[in-house]
MARMARLUM-348973 format. One record per residue (C-alpha): residue number from 1; residue in one letter; x, y, z. Coordinates in steps of 0.001 Angstrom, whole numbers, plus 500000, padded with zeros to 6 digits. Example, Ala and Ser with C-alpha at 12.3 -4.5 7.8 and 13.67 -1.06 7.14 Angstrom:
2
+-----+------+--------+--------+--------+
! pos ! code !   east !  north !     up !
+-----+------+--------+--------+--------+
!   1 !    a ! 512300 ! 495500 ! 507800 !
!   2 !    s ! 513670 ! 498940 ! 507140 !
+-----+------+--------+--------+--------+
//
This chain:
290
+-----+------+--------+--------+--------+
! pos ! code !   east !  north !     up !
+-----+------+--------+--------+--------+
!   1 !    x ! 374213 ! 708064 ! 342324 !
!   2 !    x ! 373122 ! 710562 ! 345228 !
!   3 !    x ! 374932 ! 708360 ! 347598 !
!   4 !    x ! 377889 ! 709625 ! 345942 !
!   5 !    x ! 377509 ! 713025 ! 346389 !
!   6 !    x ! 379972 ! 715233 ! 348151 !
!   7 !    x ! 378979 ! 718944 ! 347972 !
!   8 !    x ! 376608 ! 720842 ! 345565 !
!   9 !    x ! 376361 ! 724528 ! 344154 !
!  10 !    x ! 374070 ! 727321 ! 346531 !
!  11 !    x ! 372013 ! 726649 ! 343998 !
!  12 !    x ! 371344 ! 722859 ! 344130 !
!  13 !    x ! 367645 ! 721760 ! 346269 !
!  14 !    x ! 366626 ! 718912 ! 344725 !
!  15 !    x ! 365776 ! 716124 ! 346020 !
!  16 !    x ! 365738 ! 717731 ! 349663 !
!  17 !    x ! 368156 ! 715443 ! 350814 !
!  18 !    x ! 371183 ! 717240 ! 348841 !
!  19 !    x ! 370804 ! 720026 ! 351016 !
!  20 !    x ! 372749 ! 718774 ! 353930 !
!  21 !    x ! 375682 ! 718716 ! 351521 !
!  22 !    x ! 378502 ! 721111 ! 351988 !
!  23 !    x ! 378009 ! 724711 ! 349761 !
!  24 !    x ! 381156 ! 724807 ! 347406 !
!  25 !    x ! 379300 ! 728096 ! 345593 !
!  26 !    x ! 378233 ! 731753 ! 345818 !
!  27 !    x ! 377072 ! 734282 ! 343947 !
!  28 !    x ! 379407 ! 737991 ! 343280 !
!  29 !    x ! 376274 ! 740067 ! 343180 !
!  30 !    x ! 373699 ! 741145 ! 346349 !
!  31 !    x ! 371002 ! 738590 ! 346729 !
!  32 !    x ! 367987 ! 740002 ! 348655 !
!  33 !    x ! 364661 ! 738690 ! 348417 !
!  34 !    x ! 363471 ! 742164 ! 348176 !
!  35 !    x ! 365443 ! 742730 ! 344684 !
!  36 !    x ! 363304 ! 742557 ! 341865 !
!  37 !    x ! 364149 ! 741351 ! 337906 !
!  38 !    x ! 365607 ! 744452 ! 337037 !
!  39 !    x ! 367742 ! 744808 ! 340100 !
!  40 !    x ! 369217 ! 741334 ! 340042 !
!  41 !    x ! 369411 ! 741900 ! 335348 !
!  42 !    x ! 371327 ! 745185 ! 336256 !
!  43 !    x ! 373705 ! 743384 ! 339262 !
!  44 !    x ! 374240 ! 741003 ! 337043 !
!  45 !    x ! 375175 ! 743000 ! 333722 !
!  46 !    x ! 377519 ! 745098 ! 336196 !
!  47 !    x ! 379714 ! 742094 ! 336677 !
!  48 !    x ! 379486 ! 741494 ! 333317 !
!  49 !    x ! 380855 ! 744578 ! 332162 !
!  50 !    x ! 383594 ! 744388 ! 334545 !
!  51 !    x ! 384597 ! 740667 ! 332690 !
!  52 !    x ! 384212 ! 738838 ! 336262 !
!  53 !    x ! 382510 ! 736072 ! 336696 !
!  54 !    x ! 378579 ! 736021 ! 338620 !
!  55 !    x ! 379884 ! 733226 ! 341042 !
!  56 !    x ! 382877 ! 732446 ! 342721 !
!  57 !    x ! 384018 ! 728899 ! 343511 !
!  58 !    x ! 385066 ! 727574 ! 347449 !
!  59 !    x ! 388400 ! 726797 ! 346007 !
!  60 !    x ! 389701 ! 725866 ! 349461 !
!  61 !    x ! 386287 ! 723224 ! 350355 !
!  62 !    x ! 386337 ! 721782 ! 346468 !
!  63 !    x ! 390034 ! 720736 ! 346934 !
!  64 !    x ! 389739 ! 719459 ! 350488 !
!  65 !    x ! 386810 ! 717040 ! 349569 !
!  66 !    x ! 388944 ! 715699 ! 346357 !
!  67 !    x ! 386601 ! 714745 ! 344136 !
!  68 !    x ! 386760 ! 711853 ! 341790 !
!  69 !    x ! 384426 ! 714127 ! 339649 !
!  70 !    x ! 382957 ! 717428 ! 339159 !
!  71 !    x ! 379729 ! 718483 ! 336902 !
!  72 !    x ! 379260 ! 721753 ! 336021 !
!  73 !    x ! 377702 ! 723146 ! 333183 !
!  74 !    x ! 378859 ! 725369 ! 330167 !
!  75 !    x ! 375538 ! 726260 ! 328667 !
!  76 !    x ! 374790 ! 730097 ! 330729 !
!  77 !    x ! 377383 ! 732381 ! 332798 !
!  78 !    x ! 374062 ! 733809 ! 334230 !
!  79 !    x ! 372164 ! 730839 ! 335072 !
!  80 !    x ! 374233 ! 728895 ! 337069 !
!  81 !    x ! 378185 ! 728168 ! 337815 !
!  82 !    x ! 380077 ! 727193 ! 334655 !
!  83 !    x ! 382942 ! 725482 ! 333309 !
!  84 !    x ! 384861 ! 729377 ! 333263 !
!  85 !    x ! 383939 ! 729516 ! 337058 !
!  86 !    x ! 386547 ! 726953 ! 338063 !
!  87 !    x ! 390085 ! 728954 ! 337894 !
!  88 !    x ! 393066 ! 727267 ! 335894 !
!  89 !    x ! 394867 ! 727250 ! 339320 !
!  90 !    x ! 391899 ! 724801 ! 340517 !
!  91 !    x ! 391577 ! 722360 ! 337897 !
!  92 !    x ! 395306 ! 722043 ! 337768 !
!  93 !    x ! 395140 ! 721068 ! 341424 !
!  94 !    x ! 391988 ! 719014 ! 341069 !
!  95 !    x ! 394578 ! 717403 ! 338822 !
!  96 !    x ! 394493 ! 714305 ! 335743 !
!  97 !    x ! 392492 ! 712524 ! 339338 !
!  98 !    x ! 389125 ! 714476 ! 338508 !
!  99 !    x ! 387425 ! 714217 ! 335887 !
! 100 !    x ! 385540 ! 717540 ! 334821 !
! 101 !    x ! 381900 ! 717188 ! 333343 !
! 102 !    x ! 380645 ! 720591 ! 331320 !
! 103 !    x ! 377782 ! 719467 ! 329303 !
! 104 !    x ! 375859 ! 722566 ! 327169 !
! 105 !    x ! 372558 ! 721711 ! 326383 !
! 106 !    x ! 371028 ! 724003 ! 324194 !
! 107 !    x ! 367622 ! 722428 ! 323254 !
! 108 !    x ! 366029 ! 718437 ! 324236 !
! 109 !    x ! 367977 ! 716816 ! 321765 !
! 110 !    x ! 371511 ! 718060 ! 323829 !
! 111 !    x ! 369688 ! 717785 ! 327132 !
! 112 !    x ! 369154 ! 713882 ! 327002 !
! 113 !    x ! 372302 ! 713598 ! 325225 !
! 114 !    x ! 373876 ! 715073 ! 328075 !
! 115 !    x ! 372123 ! 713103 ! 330550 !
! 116 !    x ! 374079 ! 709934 ! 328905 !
! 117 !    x ! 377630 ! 712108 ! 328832 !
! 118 !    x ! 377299 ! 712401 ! 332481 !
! 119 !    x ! 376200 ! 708253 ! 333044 !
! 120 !    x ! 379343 ! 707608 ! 330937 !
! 121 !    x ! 381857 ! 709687 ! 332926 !
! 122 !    x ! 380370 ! 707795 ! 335776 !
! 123 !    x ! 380771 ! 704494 ! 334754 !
! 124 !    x ! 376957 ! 703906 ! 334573 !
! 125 !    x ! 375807 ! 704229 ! 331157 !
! 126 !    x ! 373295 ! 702153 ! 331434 !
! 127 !    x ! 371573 ! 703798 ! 334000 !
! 128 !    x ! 371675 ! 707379 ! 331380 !
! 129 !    x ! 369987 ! 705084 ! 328330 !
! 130 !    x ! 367302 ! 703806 ! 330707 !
! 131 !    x ! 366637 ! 707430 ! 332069 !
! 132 !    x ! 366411 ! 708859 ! 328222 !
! 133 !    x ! 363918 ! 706057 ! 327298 !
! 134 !    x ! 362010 ! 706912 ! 330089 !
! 135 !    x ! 361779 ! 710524 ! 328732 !
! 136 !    x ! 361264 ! 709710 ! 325730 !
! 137 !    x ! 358274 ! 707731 ! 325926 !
! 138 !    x ! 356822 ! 710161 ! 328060 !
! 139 !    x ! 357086 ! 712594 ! 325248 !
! 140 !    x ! 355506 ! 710145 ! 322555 !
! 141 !    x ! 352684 ! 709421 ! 324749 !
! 142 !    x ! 352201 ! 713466 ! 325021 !
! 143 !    x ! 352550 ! 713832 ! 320948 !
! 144 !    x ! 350162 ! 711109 ! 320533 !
! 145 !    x ! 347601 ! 712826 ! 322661 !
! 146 !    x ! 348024 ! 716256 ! 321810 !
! 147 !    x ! 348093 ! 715381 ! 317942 !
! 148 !    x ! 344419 ! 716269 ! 317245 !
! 149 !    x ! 343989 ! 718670 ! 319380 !
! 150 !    x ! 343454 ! 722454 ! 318800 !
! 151 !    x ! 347301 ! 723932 ! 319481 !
! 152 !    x ! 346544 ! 727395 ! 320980 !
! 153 !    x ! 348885 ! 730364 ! 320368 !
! 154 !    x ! 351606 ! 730293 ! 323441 !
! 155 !    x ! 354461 ! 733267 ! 324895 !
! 156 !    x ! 356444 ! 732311 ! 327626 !
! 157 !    x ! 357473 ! 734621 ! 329936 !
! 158 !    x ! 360990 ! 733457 ! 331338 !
! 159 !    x ! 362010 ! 737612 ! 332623 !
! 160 !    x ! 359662 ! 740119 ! 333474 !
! 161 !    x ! 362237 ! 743544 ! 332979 !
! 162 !    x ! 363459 ! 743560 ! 331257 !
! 163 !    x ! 361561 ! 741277 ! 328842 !
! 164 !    x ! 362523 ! 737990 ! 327565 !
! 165 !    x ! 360694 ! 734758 ! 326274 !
! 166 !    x ! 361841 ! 731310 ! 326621 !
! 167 !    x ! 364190 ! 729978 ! 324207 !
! 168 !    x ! 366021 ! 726908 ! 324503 !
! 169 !    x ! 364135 ! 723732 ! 325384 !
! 170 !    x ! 360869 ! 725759 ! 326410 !
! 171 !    x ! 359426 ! 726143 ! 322526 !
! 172 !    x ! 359820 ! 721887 ! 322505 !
! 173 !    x ! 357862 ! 721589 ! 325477 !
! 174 !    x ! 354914 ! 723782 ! 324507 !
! 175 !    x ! 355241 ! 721849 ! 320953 !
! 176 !    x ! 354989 ! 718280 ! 323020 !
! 177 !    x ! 352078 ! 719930 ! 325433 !
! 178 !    x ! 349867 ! 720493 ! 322185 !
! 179 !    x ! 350926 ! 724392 ! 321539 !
! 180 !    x ! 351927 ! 726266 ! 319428 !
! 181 !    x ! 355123 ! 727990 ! 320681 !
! 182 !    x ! 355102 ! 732015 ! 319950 !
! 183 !    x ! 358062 ! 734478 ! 319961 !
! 184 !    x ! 361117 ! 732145 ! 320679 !
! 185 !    x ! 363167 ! 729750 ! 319269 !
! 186 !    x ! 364174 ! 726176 ! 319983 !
! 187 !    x ! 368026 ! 725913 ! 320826 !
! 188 !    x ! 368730 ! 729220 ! 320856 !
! 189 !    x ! 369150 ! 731364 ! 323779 !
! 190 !    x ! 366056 ! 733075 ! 325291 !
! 191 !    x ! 365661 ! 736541 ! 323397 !
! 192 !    x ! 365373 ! 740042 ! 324677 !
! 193 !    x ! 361378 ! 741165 ! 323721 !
! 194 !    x ! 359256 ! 744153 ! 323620 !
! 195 !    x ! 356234 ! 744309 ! 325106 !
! 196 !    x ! 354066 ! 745658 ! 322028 !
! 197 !    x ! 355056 ! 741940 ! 320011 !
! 198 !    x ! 353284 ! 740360 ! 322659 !
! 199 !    x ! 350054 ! 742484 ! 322547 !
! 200 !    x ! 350608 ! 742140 ! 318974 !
! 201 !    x ! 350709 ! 738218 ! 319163 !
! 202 !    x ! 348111 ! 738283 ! 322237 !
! 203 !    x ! 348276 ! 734528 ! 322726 !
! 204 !    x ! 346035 ! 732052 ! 324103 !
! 205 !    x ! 348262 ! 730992 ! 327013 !
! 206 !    x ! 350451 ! 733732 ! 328907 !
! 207 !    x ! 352913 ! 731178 ! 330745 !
! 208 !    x ! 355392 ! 733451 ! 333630 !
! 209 !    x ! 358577 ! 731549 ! 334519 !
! 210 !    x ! 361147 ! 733815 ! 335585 !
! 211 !    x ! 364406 ! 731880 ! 335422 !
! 212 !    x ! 365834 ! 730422 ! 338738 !
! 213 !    x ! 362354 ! 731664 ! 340604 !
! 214 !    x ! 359290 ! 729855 ! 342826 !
! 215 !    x ! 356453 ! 730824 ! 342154 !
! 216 !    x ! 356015 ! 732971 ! 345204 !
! 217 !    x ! 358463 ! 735116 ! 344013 !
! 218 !    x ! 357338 ! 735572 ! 340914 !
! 219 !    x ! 353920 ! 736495 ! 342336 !
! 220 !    x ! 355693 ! 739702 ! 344183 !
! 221 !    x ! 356531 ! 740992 ! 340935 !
! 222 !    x ! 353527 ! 740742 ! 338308 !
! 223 !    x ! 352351 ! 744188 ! 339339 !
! 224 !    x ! 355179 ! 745093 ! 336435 !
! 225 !    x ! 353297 ! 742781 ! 334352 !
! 226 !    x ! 350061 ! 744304 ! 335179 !
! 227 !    x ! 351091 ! 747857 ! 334845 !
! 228 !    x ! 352011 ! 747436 ! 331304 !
! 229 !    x ! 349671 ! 748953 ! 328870 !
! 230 !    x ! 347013 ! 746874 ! 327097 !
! 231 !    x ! 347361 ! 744255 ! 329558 !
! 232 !    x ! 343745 ! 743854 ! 330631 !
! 233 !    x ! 343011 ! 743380 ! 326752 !
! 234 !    x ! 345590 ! 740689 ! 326130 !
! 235 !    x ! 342944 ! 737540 ! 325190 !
! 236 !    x ! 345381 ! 735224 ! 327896 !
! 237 !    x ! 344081 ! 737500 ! 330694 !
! 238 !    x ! 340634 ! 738015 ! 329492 !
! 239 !    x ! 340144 ! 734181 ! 329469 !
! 240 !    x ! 341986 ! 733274 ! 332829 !
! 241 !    x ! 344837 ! 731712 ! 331164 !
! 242 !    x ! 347731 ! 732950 ! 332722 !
! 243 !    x ! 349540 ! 730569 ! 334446 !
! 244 !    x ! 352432 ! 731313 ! 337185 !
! 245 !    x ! 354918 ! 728131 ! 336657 !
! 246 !    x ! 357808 ! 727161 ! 339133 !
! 247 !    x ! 360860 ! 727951 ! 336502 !
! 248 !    x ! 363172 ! 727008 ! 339274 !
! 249 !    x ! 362446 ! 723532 ! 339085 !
! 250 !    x ! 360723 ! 722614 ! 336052 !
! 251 !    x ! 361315 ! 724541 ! 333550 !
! 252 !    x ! 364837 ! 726683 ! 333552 !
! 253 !    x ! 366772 ! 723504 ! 334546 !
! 254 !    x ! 368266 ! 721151 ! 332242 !
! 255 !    x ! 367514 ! 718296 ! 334012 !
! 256 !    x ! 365388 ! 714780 ! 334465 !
! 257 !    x ! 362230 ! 716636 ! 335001 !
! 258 !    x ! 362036 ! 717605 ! 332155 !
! 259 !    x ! 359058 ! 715168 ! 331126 !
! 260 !    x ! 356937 ! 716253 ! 334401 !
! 261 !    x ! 357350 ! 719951 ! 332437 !
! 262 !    x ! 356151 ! 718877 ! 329436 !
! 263 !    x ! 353196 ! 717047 ! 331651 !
! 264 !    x ! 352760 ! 720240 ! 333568 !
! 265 !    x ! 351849 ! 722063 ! 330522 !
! 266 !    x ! 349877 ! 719659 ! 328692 !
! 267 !    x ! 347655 ! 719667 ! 331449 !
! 268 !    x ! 346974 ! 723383 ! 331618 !
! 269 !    x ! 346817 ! 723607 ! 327397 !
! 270 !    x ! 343965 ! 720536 ! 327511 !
! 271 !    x ! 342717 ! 720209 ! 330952 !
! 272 !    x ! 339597 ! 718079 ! 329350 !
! 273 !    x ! 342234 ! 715525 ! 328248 !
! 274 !    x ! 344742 ! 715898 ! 330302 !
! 275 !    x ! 342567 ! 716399 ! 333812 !
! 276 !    x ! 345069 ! 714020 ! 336290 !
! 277 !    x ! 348034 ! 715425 ! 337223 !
! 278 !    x ! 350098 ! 713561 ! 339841 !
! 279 !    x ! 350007 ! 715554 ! 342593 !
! 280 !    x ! 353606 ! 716085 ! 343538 !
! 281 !    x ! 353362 ! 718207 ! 340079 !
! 282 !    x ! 350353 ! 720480 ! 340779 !
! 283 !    x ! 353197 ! 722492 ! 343239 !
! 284 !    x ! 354602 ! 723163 ! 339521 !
! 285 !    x ! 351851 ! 726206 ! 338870 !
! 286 !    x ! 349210 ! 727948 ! 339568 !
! 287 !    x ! 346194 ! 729876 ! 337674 !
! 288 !    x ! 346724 ! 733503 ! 338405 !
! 289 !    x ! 344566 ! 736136 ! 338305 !
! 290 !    x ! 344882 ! 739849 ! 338847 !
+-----+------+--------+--------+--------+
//
């Protein structure tokens, strides 16, 4: 339903095409590209402190384009605008006209189930079963492959400082891939971690996937990574299998991609089985080494 798009968040780039859509969204807090993760984490935990809110709503552009609809999302204050970021004052003049979606997906079960709760509110629920089936078969066909097959010892990196693993959705889709997810769990939030647990774990696969960053950007920064003692021993690195991943689009999201992630890192797991990767998703991650 693109077509019936009327503005997105300063967040929103995908497809392309949304882009030419009016901003309704910015953040509170500096955004350089020169800040690192612990600049933005201690920006961020400022406002928090302070009980305000990370983003601030267009109040004046959201009522003039008088939307029949608005999804937002009340899963993360940090991750993206949420349900708390539209003021009272604003949703009573958005009025009993406009409808408010919040879905808060915690883990895949809650993300497809969302993906129907938004069809429904827009009168297409048809088009949110078909989409879930979709996804769904992609992740049998992914089980079915990866059943047999060796299920190396996985951490995903989804801060760099300070440190935090992926929680949520990312232990089922390193599960799916044919891994075996380390030091994070499904549904729940993604947990602050030390760096000795993950020497002490010294997976297979070290996967980096800073939330809301390309993978450009997360290049600039793994000289923390690297400076951190014992990382030249940690098996991941000794082997070449660190792997930069775009967490912008494929992985921190909540959204229908979610089956090219799960793609994305079956291929890198099992290479030998999994060894043809549709293009558009090789832009998804690269091999790094230091």
């Amino acid at each position: 339903m693109e077509s019936r798009l009327s503005g997105r968040s300063h967040e929103c780039d995908f497809p392309e095409s949304v882009t030419s859509l009016p901003v309704l969204t910015s953040p509170r807090y500096n955004v350089s590209p020169d800040q690192d993760n612990a600049e933005i984490h201690q920006s961020v935990t400022e406002l928090l402190k302070q009980a305000l809110s990370i983003y601030e709503v267009d109040d004046e552009k959201l009522l003039k384009i008088k939307p029949d609809a608005v999804l937002t999302q009340d899963h993360c204050e940090v991750c993206a605008v949420s349900l708390s970021d539209l003021s009272d004052s604003l949703r009573r003049e958005l009025g009993k006209n406009c409808n408010i979606i919040s879905p808060s997906p915690i883990d895949l079960n809650s993300m497809l189930e969302s993906f129907q709760i938004v069809a429904g509110h827009l009168g297409v629920p048809e088009r949110g079963e078909e989409l879930i089936q979709s996804i769904q078969s992609r992740f049998s066909k992914l089980r079915e492959r990866t059943g047999s097959l060796p299920k190396p010892d996985v951490v995903a990196i989804e801060w760099i400082d300070p440190l935090m693993t992926g929680g949520n959705w990312i232990p089922e889709l390193i599960e799916i891939a044919g891994g075996t997810n380390r030091l994070a769990t499904a549904g729940k939030h993604s947990p602050f971690i030390e760096w000795n647990k993950i020497c002490a774990v010294n997976p297979d696969f070290l996967l980096i996937l800073p939330c809301g960053y390309p993978i450009s950007r997360t290049l600039s920064e793994m000289q923390t990574l690297e400076s951190r003692p014992g990382w030249q021993k940690l098996s991941a690195v000794r082997t070449g299998n660190v792997y930069i991943l775009d967490g912008n689009h494929y992985f921190n999201r909540p959204g229908p991609r979610v089956a090219d992630s799960a793609e994305i890192l079956a291929h890198i797991f099992h290479p030998e089985f999994f060894n043809s990767v549709d293009t558009y998703r090789d832009s998804g991650w690269i091999r790094y080494s230091s």
